[in-house]
Legacy VTK file of the C-alpha trace (Angstrom):
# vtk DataFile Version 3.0
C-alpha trace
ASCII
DATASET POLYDATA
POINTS 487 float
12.965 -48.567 -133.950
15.052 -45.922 -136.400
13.114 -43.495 -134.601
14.277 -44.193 -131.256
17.799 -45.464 -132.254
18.206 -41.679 -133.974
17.018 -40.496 -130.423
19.466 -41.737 -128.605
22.047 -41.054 -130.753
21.427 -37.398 -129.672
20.425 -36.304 -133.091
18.722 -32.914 -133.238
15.083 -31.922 -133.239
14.912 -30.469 -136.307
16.533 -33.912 -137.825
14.304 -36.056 -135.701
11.135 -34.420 -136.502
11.737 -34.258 -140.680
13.429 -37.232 -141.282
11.695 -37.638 -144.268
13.661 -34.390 -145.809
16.898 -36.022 -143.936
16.063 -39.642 -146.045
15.439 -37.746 -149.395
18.048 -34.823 -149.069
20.928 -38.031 -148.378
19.806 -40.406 -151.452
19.516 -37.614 -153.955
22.699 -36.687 -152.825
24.459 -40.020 -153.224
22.850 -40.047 -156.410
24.165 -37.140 -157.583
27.564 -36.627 -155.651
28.913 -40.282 -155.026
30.413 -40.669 -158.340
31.815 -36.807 -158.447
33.312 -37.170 -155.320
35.365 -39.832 -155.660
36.801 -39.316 -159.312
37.041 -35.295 -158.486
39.033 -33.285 -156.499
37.673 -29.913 -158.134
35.942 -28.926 -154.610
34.073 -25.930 -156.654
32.313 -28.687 -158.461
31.255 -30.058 -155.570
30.132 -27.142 -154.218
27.930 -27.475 -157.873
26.477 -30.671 -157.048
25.766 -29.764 -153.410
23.674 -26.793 -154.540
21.952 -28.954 -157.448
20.846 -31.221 -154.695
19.762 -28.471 -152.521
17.655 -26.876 -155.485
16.242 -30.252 -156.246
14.985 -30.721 -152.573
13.374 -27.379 -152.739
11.451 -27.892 -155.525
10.719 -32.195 -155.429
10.567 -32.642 -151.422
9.916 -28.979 -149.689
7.074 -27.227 -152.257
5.738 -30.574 -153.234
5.562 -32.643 -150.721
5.832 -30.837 -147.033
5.038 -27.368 -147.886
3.903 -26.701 -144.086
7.613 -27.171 -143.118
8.317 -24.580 -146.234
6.065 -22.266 -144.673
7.655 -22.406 -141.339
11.148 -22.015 -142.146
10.338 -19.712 -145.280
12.475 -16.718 -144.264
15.660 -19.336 -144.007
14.609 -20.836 -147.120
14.128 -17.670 -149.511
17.330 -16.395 -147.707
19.477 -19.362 -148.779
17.694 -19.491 -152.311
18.549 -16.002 -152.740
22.092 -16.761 -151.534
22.990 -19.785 -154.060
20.782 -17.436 -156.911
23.456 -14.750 -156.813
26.263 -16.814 -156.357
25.118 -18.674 -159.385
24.131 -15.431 -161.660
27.652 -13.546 -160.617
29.857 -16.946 -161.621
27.950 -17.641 -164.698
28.110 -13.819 -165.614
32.011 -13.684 -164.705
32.524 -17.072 -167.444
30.743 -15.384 -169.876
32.246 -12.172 -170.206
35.726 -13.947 -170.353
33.710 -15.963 -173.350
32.422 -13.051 -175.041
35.621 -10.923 -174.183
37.037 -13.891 -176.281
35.269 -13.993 -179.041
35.396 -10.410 -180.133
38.676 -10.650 -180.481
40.355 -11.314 -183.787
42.124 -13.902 -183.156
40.127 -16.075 -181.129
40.576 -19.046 -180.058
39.738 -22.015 -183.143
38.150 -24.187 -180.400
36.060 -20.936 -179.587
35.056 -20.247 -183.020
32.349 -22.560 -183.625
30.414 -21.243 -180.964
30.244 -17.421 -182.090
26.666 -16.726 -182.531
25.596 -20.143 -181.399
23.694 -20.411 -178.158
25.813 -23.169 -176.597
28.252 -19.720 -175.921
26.076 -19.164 -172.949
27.057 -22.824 -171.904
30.179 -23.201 -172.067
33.423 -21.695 -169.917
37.292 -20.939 -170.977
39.181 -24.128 -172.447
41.418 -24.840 -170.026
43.900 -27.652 -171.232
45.887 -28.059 -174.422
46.378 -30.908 -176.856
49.664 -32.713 -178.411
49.566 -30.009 -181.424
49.476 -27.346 -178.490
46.026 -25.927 -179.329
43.759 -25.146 -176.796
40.720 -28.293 -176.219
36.965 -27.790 -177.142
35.914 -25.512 -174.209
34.336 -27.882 -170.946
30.508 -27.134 -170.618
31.066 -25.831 -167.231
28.275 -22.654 -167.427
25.321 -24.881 -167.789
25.083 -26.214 -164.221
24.791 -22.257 -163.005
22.516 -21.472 -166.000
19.811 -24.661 -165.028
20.720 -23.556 -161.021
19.684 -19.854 -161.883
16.231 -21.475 -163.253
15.839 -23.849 -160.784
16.074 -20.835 -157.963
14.500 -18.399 -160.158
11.447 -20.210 -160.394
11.505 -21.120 -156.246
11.516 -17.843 -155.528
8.643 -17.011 -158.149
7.002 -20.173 -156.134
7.281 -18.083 -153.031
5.582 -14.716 -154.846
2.582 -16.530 -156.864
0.402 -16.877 -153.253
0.437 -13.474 -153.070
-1.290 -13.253 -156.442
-5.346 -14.078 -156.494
-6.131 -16.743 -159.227
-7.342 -14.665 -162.054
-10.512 -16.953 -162.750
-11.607 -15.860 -159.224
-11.437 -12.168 -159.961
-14.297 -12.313 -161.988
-16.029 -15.486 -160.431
-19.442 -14.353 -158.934
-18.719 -15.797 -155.954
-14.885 -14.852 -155.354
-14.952 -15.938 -151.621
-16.123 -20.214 -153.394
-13.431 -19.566 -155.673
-10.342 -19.036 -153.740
-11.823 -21.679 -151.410
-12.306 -24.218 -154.282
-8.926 -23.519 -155.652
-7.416 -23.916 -151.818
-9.301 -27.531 -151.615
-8.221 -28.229 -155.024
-7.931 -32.169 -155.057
-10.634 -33.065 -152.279
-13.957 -33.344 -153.911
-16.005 -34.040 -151.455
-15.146 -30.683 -149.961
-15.452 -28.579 -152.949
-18.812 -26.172 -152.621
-20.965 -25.309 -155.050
-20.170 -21.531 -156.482
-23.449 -20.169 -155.145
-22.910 -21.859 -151.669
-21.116 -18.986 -150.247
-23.748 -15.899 -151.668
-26.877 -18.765 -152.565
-30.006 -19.283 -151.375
-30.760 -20.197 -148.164
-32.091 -23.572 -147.970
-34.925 -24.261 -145.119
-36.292 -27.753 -144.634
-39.687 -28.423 -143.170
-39.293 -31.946 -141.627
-41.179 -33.776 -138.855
-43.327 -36.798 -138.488
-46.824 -37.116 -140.997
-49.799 -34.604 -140.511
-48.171 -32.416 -138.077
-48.626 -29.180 -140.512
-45.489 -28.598 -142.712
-46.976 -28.027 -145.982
-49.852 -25.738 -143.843
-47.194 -23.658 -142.151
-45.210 -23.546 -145.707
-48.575 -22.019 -146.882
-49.289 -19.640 -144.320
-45.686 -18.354 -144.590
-46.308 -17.950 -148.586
-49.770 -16.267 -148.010
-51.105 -18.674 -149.947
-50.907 -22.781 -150.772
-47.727 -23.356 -153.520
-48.742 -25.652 -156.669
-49.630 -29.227 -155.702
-49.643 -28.631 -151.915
-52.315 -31.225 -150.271
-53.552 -30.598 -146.857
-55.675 -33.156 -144.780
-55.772 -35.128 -141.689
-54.064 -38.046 -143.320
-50.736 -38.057 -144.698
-50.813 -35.818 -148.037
-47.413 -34.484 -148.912
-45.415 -37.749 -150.870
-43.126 -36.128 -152.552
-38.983 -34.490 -151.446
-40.958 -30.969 -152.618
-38.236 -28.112 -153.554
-39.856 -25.033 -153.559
-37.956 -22.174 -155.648
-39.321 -18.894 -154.274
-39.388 -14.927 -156.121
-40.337 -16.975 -159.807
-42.299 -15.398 -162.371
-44.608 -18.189 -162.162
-46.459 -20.681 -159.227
-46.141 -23.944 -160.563
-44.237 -26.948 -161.486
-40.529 -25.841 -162.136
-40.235 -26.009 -166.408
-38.101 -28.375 -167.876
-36.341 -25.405 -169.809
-36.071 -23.200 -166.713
-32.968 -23.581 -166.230
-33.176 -20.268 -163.514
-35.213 -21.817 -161.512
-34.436 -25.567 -161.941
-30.871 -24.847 -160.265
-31.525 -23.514 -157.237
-32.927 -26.807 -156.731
-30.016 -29.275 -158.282
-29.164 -30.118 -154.993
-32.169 -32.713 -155.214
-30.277 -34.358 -158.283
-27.348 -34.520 -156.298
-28.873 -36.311 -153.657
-31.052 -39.012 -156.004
-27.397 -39.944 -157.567
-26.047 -40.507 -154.492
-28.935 -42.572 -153.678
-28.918 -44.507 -156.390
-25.222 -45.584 -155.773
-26.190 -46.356 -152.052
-29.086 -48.318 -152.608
-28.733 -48.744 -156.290
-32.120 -47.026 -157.181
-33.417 -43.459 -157.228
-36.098 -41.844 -155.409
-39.264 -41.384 -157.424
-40.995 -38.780 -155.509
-39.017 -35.765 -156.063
-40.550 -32.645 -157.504
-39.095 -29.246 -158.284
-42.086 -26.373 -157.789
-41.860 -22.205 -158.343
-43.731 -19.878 -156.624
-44.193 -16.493 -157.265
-43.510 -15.123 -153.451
-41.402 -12.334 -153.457
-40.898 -12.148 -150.123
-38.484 -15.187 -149.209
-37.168 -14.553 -153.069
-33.713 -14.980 -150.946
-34.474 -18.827 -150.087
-35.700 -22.575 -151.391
-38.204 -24.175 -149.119
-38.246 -28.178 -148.528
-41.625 -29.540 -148.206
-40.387 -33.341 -147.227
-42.968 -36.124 -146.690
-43.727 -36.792 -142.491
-41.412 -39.258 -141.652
-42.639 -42.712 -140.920
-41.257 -46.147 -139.254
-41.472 -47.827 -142.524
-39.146 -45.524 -143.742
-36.355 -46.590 -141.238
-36.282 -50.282 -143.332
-36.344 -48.247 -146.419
-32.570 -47.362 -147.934
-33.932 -45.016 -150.767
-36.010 -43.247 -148.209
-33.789 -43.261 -145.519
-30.667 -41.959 -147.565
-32.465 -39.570 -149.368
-34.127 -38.120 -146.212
-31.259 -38.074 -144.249
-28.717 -36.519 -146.969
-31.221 -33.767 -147.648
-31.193 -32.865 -143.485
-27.752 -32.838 -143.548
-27.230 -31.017 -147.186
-29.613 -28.539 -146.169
-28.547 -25.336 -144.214
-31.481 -25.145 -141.917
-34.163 -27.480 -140.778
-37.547 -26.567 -138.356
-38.734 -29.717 -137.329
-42.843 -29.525 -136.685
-43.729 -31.399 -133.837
-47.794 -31.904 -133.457
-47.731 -32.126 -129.512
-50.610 -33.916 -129.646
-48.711 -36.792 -131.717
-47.167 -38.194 -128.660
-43.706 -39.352 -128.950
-41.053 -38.658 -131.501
-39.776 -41.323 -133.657
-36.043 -42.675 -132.574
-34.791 -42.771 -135.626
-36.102 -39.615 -136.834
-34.597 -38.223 -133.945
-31.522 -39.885 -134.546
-30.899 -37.582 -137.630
-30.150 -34.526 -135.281
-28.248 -35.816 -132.713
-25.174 -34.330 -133.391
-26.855 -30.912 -134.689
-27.057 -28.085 -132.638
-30.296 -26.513 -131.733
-30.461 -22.761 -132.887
-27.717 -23.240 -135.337
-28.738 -26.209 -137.418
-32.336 -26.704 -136.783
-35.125 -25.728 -134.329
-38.430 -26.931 -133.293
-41.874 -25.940 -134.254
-44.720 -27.072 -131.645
-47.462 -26.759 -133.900
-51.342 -27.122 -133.033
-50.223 -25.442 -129.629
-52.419 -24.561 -126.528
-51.439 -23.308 -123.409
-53.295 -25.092 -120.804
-52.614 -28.783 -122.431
-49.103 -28.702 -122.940
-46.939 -30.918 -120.957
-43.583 -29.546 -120.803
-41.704 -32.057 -118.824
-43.077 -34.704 -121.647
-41.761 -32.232 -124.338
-38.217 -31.990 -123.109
-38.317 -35.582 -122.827
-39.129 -36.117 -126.263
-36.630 -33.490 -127.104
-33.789 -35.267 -125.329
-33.592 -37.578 -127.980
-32.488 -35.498 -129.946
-29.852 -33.800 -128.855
-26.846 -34.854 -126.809
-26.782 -31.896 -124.544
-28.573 -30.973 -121.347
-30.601 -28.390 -123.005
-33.656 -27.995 -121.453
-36.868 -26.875 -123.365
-39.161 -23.388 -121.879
-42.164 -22.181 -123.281
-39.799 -18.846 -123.525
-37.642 -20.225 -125.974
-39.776 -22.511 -128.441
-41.306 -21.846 -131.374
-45.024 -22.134 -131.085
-47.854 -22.056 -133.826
-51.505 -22.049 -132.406
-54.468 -23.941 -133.942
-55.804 -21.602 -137.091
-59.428 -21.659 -135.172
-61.947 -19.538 -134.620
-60.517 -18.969 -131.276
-56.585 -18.688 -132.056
-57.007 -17.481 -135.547
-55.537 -13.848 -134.679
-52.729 -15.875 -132.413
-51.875 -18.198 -134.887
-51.542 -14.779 -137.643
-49.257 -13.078 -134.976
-47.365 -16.817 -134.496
-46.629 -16.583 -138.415
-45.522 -13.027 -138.476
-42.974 -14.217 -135.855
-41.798 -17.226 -137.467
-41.610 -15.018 -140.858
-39.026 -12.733 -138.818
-37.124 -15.633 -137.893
-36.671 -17.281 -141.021
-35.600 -14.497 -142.383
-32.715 -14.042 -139.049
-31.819 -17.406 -140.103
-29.696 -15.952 -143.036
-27.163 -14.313 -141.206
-26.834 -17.871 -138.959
-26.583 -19.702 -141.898
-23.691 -17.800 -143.618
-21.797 -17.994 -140.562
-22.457 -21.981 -140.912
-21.299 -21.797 -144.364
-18.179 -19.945 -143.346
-17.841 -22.057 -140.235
-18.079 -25.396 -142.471
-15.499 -23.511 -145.080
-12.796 -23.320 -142.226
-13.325 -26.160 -140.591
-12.109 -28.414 -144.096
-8.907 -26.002 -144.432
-8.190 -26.369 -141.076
-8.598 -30.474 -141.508
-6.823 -30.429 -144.995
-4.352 -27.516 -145.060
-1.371 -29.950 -144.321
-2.392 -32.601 -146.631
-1.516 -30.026 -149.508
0.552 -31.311 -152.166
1.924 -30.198 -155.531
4.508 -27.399 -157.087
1.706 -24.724 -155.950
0.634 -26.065 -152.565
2.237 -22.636 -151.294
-0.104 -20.983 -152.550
-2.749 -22.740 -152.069
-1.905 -23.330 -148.243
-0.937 -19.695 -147.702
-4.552 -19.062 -149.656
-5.977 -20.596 -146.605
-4.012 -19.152 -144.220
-5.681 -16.401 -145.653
-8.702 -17.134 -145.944
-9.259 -18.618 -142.293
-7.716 -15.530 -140.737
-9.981 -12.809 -142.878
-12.740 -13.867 -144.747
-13.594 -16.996 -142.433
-12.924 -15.320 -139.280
-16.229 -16.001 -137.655
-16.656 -17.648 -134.412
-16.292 -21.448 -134.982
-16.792 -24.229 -131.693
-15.672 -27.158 -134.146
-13.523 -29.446 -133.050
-11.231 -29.108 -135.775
-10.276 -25.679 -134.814
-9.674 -26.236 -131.524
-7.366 -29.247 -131.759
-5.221 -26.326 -134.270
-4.086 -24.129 -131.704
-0.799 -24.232 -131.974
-1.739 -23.511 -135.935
-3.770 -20.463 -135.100
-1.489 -19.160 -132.812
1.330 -19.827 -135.631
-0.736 -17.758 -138.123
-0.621 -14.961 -136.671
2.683 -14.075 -137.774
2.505 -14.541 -141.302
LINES 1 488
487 0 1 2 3 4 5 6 7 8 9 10 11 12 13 14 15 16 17 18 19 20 21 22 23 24 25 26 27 28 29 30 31 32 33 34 35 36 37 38 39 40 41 42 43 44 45 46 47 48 49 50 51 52 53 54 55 56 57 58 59 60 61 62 63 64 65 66 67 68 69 70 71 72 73 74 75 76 77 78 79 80 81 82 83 84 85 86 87 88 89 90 91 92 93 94 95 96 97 98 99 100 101 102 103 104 105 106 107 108 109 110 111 112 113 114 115 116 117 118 119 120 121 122 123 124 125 126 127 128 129 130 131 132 133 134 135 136 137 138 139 140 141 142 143 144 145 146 147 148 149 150 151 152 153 154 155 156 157 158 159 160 161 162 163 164 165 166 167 168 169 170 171 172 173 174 175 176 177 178 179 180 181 182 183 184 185 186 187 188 189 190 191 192 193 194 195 196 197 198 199 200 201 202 203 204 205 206 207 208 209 210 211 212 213 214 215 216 217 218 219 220 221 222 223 224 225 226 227 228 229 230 231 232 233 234 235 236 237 238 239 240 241 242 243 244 245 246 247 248 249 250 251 252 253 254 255 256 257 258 259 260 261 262 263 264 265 266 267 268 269 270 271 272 273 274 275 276 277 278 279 280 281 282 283 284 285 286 287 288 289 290 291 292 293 294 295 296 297 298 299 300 301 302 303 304 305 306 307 308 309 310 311 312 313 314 315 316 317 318 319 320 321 322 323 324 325 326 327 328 329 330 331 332 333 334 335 336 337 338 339 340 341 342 343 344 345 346 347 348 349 350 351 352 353 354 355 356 357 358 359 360 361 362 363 364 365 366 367 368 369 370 371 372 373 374 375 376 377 378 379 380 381 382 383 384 385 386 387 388 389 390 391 392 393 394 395 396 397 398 399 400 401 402 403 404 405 406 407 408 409 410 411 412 413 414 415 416 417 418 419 420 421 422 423 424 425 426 427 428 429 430 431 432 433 434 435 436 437 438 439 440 441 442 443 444 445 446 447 448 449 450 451 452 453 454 455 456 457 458 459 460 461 462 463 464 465 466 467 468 469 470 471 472 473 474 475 476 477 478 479 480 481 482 483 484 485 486
């Protein structure tokens, strides 16, 4: 109703669309100027009060609270700080060399003299009326509004310069790119990243429904089976297994290892959350090293094959599906001679993209028995594209027989190469993910130095986390990126 009433009232844009600075500018103001006004008629002290409100807007309203409006209007802003700075700095400077001028002189004033060589002589201005005895008053304290207007402006300009100044801690943070992110997000938790998110490990998952080969494809990719890795016809593998890769030793991750032990505290992570959900933790969890040099760059996930049970299961179910979505990349194994995939299972990856987030593994492959048209079937319930499946463009690991032995060696070279392509894809994720949250929380910035932080972003979603991103998020910015550009 205000909204439209202002609206027809012909009020302007600018007015219509901030009438939160309009509501906050016009209380402070009667605050500070209703009293003044009325009992005054010294328009230069008005003029005081009017720039006291203006300074307090700048620093409560504009860099605390609706810093994106700062940002857009910055040149008029500094301008007009600047402005009211020197008028401020030239008038106090002007009453205080009539002061000091004053008070060298040998017969100063005796309402002057108690302030030579006290500080209040920056404070105060030239007496200006005379008593009964005709001796000049105690000089007014006129100096100290331009004195606490010069800080006030002093320090909204400096709030203007500090974005343009990298947090120290990040200049020697091992992962500088985390740091000016975390200090950007500064306030939103759940967005915050871990400091080795941006240069970590790579983190593959190996998940898929039970006996369809993870924990023998893990092993053929390793060159040889990792510490308590059970392979058999039945269901073996049940245990979340987090396999720390390039250790000095293949087994059980030591409790005092604390090296090894965090490249797999994502686990931990996970089990809390877990046992807040469902108000118990998972039991099966176990941290292994392994001395493979080779994918010393990345931490395998050997997870249990996923069963029905498991859908009525919350500590199962949570902890399953937060590791496939903590996880940066996840090849699903698919025994196509299992049959169908589970719905819920495929549920997990519905809104996952194929090639970017996961991929698919037909394991136990041979040519002449494969029914493709059942495939991308099963496939279809899992993604919510159109994507059809080709023998050209899937993953496929033949039987380790006597007759596909040397096809199932040349199917693990090939898988080895793309795991290790994966890397690139994944930090482009990371950076994609990065952007994506500034772009969501950029104008939900508050504080005295959500400049800099916002102008941070700006930053960092123009350079360092300008790769090619389809998310929503982005797209619905436009008018934000195009903005940008400018600055």
């Amino acid at each position: 109703m205000f909204g439209s009433l202002v609206e027809k009232l012909g009020t302007p844009a600018f007015l219509r669309e901030h009438t939160q600075l309009v509501i906050f500018s016009a209380v402070l103001t009667y605050a500070l100027l209703v009293v003044n006004w009325i009992v005054t008629t010294d328009w230069e002290a008005k003029l005081h009060w009017c720039s006291l409100t203006i300074c307090a807007a700048g620093l409560l309203y504009l860099h605390y609270s609706d810093v994106i409006l700062l940002q857009q209007y910055e040149n008029v802003f500094v301008t007009l700080w600047l402005l009211l700075l020197s008028y401020h700095w030239s008038t106090w400077k002007n009453n205080y060399a009539r002061i000091q001028e004053e008070l060298n002189k040998s017969a100063a004033a005796a309402s002057l003299r108690p302030f030579q060589g006290s500080i209040f002589r920056f404070f105060i201005t030239m007496p200006t009326t005379k008593n009964a005895s005709n001796q000049w008053n105690p000089p007014p304290f006129k100096n100290a509004i331009h004195v606490l207007l010069c800080l006030g402006y002093t320090l909204l300009l400096c709030l203007h310069l500090v974005p343009f100044v990298t947090p120290i801690h990040c200049l020697t943070d091992p992962s500088p790119l985390c740091c000016r992110y975390n200090y950007a997000m500064q306030g939103f938790d759940s967005h915050e990243v871990n400091r080795n998110f941006c240069s970590g490990r790579v983190r593959i998952a190996f998940a898929g429904a039970w006996s369809t080969g993870k924990t023998t494809i893990i092993s053929a990719l390793l060159g040889h089976p990792y510490k308590t890795a059970q392979t058999a016809p039945a269901p073996t593998t049940d245990k979340f297994v987090c396999l720390t890769l390039g250790a000095p030793y293949s087994d059980p991750v030591r409790s005092d290892d604390f090296e090894q032990r965090r490249h797999c505290e994502m686990m931990g992570h996970i089990n809390d959350v877990t046992h807040k959900v469902c108000g118990a933790a998972l039991p099966n969890v176990l941290d292994v090293a392994d001395t493979n040099q080779e994918f010393a760059d990345f931490v395998f996930f050997d997870m249990p094959g996923w069963q029905r049970e498991y859908g009525d299961d919350c500590i199962y179910r949570m902890f399953y599906k937060q590791l496939l979505d903590k996880v940066d990349f996840v090849y699903v194994v698919w025994d196509v001679s299992h049959g169908k995939i589970d719905d819920e299972f495929a549920e997990f990856f519905r809104n996952k993209a194929r090639g970017t987030n996961y991929d698919l593994i037909y394991n136990r492959y041979v040519t002449d028995s494969v029914d493709m048209a059942f495939l991308n079937q099963q496939y279809a319930k899992m993604s919510n594209g159109q994507e059809i499946l080709s023998q050209m463009y899937t993953m496929k690991l033949h039987e380790n027989s006597t007759e596909f032995a040397d096809k199932f060696q040349e199917d693990v070279l090939h898988l080895r190469a793309k795991i290790k392509a994966t890397n690139q894809t994944v930090q482009d994720n990371r950076k994609n993910l990065m952007k994506e949250n500034l772009l969501t929380h950029r104008s939900k910035l508050t504080g005295f130095l959500s400049l800099r932080k916002l102008k941070i972003s700006d930053r960092l979603i123009r350079e360092d986390l300008n790769e090619s991103c389809a998310c929503a998020a982005e797209e619905e910015s436009l008018p934000f990126t195009a903005a940008i550009k400018g600055l």
